[in-house]
C-alpha positions as CSV (number, residue, x, y, z in Angstrom):
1,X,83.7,123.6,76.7
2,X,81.6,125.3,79.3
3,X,84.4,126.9,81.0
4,X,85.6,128.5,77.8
5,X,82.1,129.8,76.7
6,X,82.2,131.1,80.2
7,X,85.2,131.9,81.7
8,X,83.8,133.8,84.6
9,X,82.5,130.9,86.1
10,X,84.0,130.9,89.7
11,X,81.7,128.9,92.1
12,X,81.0,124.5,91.5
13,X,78.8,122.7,93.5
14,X,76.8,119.4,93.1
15,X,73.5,118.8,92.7
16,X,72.2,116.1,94.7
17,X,69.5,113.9,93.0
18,X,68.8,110.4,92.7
19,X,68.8,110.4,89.2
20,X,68.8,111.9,85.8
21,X,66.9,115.0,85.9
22,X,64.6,116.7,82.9
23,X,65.3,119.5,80.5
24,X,62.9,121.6,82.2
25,X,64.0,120.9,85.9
26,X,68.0,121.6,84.5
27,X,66.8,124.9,83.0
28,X,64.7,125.9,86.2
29,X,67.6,125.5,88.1
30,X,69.7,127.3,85.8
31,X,67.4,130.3,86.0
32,X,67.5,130.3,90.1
33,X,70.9,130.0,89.9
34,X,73.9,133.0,89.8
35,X,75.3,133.4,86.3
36,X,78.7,132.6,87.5
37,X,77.8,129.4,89.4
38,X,77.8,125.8,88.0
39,X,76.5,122.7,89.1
40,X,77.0,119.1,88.5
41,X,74.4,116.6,89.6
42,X,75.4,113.8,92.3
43,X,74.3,110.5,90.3
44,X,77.1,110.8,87.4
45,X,79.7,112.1,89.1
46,X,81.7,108.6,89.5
47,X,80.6,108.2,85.6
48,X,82.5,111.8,84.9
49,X,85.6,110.5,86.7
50,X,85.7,107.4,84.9
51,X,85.7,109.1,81.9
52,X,87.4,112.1,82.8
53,X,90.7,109.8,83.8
54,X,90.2,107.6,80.7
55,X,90.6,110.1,78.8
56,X,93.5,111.3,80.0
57,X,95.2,108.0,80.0
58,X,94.7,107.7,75.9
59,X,96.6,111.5,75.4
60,X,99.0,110.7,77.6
61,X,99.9,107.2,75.9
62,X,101.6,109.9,73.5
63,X,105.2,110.4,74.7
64,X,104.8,114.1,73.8
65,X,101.0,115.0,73.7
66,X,101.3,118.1,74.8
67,X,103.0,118.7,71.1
68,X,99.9,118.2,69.7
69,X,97.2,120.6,69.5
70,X,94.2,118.0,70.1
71,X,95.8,116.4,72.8
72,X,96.3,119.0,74.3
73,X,92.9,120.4,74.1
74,X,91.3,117.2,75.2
75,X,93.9,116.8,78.3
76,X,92.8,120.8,79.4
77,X,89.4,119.1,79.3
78,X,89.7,116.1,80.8
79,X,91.9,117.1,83.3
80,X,89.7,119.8,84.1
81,X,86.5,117.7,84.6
82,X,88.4,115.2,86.9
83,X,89.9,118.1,89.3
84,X,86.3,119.4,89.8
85,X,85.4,116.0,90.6
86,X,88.8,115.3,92.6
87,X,91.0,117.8,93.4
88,X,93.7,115.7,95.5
89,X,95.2,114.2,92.6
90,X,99.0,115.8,92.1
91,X,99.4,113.6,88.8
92,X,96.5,115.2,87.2
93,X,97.6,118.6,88.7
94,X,101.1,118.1,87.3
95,X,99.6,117.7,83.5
96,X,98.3,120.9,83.8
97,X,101.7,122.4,84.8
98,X,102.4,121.1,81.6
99,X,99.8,122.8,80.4
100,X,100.4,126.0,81.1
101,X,104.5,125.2,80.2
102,X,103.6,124.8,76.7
103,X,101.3,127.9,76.8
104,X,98.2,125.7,76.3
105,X,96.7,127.1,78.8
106,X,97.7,130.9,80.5
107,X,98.9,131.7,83.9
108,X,95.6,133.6,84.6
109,X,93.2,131.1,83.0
110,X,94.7,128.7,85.5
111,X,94.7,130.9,88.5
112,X,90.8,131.4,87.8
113,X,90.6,127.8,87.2
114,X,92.2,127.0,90.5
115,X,89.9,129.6,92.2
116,X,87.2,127.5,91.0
117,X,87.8,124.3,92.1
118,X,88.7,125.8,95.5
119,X,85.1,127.1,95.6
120,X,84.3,123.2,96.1
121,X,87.8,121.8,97.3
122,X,88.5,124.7,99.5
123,X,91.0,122.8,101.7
124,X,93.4,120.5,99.1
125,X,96.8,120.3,99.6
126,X,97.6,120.1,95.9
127,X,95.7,122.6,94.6
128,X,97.4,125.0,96.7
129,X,100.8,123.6,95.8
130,X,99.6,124.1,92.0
131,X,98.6,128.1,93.1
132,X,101.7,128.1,94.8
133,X,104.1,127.0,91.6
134,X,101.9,129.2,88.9
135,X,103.3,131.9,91.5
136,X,107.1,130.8,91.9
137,X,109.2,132.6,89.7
138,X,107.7,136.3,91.5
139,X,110.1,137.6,93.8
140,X,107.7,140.2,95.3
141,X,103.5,140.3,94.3
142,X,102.1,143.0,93.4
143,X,99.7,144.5,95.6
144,X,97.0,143.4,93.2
145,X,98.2,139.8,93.1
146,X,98.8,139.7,97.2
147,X,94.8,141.2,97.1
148,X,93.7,138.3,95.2
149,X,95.8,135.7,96.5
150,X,94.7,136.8,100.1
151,X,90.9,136.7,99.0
152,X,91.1,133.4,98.1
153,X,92.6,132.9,101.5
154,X,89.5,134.6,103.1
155,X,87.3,132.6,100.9
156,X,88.5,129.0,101.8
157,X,89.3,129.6,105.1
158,X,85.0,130.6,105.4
159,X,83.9,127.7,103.5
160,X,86.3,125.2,105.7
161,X,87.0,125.9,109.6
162,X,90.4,125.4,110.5
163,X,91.7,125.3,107.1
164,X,95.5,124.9,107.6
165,X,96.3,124.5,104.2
166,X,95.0,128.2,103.2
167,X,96.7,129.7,106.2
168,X,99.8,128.1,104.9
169,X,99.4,129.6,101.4
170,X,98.4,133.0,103.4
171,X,102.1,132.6,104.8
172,X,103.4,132.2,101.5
173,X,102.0,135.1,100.1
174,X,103.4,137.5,103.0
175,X,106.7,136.2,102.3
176,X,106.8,137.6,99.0
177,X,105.3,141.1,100.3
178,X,107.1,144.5,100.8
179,X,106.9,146.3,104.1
180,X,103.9,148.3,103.1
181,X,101.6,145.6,102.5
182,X,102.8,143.5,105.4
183,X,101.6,146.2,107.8
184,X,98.0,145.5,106.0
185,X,98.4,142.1,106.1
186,X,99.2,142.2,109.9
187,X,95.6,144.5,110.5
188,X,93.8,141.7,108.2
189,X,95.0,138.8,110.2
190,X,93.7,140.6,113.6
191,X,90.7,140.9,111.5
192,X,90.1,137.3,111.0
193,X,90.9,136.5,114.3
194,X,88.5,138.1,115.5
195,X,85.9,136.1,113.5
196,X,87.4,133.2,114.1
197,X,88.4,132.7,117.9
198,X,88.5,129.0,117.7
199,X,90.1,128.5,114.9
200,X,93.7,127.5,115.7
201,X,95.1,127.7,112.4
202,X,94.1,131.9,112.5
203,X,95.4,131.9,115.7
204,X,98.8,130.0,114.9
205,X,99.0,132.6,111.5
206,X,99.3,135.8,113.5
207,X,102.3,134.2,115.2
208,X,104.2,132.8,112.3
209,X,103.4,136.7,110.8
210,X,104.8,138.3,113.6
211,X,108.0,135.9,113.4
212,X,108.1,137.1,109.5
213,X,108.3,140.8,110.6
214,X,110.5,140.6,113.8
215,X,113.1,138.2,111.2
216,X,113.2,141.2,108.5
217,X,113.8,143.7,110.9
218,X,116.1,141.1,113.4
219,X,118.1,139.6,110.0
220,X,120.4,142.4,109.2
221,X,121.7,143.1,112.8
222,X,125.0,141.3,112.2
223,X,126.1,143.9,109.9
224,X,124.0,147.0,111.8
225,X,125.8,149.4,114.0
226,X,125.3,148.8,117.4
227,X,123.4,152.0,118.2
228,X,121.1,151.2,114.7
229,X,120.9,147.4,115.7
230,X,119.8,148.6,119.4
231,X,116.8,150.4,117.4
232,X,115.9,147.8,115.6
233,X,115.4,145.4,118.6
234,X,113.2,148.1,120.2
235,X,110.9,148.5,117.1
236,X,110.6,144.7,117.3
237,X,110.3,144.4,120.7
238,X,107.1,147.1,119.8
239,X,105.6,144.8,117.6
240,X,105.9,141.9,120.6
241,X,104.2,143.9,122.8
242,X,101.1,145.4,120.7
243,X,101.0,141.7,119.7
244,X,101.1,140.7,123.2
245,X,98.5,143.1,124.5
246,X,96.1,142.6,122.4
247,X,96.0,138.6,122.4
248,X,95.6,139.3,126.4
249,X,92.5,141.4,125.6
250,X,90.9,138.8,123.4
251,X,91.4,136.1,125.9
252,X,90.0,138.2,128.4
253,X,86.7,138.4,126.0
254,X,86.7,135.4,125.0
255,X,88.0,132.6,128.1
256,X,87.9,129.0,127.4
257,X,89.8,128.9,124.0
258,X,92.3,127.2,124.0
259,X,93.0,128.6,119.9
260,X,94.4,131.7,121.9
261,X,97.3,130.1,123.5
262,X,99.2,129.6,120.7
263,X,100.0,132.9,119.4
264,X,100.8,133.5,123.4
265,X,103.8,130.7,122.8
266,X,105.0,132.6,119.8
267,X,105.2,135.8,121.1
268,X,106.9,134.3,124.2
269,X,109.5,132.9,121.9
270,X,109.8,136.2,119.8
271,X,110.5,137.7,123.4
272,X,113.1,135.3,124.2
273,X,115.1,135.6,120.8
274,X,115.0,139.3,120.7
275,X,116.3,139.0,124.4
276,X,119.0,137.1,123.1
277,X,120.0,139.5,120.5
278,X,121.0,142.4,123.1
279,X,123.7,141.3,124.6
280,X,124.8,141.3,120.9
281,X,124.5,145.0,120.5
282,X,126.1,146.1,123.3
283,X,129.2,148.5,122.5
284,X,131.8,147.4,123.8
285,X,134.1,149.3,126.4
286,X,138.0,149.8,126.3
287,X,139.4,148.1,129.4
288,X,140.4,150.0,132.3
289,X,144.1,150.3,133.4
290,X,145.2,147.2,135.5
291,X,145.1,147.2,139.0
292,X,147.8,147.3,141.0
């Protein structure tokens, strides 16, 4: 019910206390707190579960209760309450698929929802599997959807260090991109690696994105001209190079890391496959008369 007085509500944490608190100390706290931030106190959490998943055990005992209004209603509650609580749970999750299937809840009153429990679940496989399917059936985002979906990144990947899970989703995301925003993509993940020199999965990103651009400009050589495919290679073999450059100059300011030497290995393959594609491109000569 709180979430749909306020729907704007994008950051859950808990409150640790040993016990039930006063109306004066919840209201004090309410005050000090950000309008958009909610908190739940520590001592009935495992109560809120209990419930939470009892709950949704009586809707679901109806073989269609997503046909029903009230059940429905009480499962967007319930399931809700438990997630916050919980997120790694993909049976929970897959009720609110259901969810939004049936329209009981909307696409973008999910994706806020997700948002929300990533404030305090930052790294759960599930949830970003759920993120992941409310975006399937869009071939290319938006560049206001690719915005949002990459700040979500950038939020989860400060809350949790090495967050491998949101550099995965990251991936995803700049596989649905055009060319245009895969060039600001690319200047965002040096960005972050900067920040974030230890952390491998940054690191291991920029060298599955530079795999992603060198395959869309590498994939249509087959069918390329040989003097058009030899141009390709060289703009990819560009891309290599700035890549490799500049992962030389951050290990040179920052030694010891041993985050850096992964991107290293990728561009090393990269180099190697493009190698490999040359020989393709060559134009073939006529042969020369026969000797005598």
């Amino acid at each position: 019910e709180m979430l749909d007085a306020d729907p704007m509500i994008d950051e859950f944490g808990i409150i640790f206390s040993d016990g039930p608190v006063s109306i004066d100390d919840a209201l004090a706290a309410q005050e000090a707190a950000l309008t958009t931030q909610q908190g739940q106190t520590q001592w009935c959490l495992p109560s809120l579960l209990t419930a939470a998943l009892g709950s949704i055990n009586t809707a679901k005992q109806s073989q269609k209760w997503w046909e029903d209004p009230a059940l429905g209603q009480r499962m967007n509650w319930a399931s809700r309450a438990a997630l916050l609580v919980a997120a790694d749970n993909g049976t929970v999750w897959n009720y609110r698929k259901r969810l939004v299937e049936t329209s009981h809840v909307h696409m973008e009153e999910e994706l806020r929802f997700a948002a929300l429990v990533q404030s305090k679940h930052p790294k759960s496989f599930d949830l970003w599997a759920h993120r992941r399917w409310l975006l399937r059936d869009i071939e290319t985002l938006s560049p206001e959807a690719a915005k949002r979906e990459l700040d979500q990144c950038d939020r989860a990947a400060a809350l949790y260090r090495k967050n491998y899970n949101s550099f995965s989703h990251r991936l995803w995301v700049v596989q649905k991109m055009d060319e245009k925003q895969l060039e600001g993509a690319r200047e965002r993940a040096w960005e972050i690696a900067r920040r974030h020199v230890s952390d491998s999965a940054a690191q291991t990103f920029r060298a599955s994105l530079l795999a992603e651009r060198v395959r869309r400009i590498s994939l249509p050589l087959s069918h390329a001209a040989a003097e058009d495919g030899t141009r390709k290679i060289a703009v990819a073999a560009a891309l290599v190079a700035e890549e490799l450059a500049t992962t030389r100059a951050l290990m040179e300011d920052f030694p010891g890391h041993d985050s850096l030497w992964t991107p290293l290995r990728g561009l090393f393959q990269q180099a190697w496959t493009l190698a490999l594609l040359v020989p393709c491109q060559a134009t073939p000569t006529a042969p020369g008369p026969a000797s005598a």
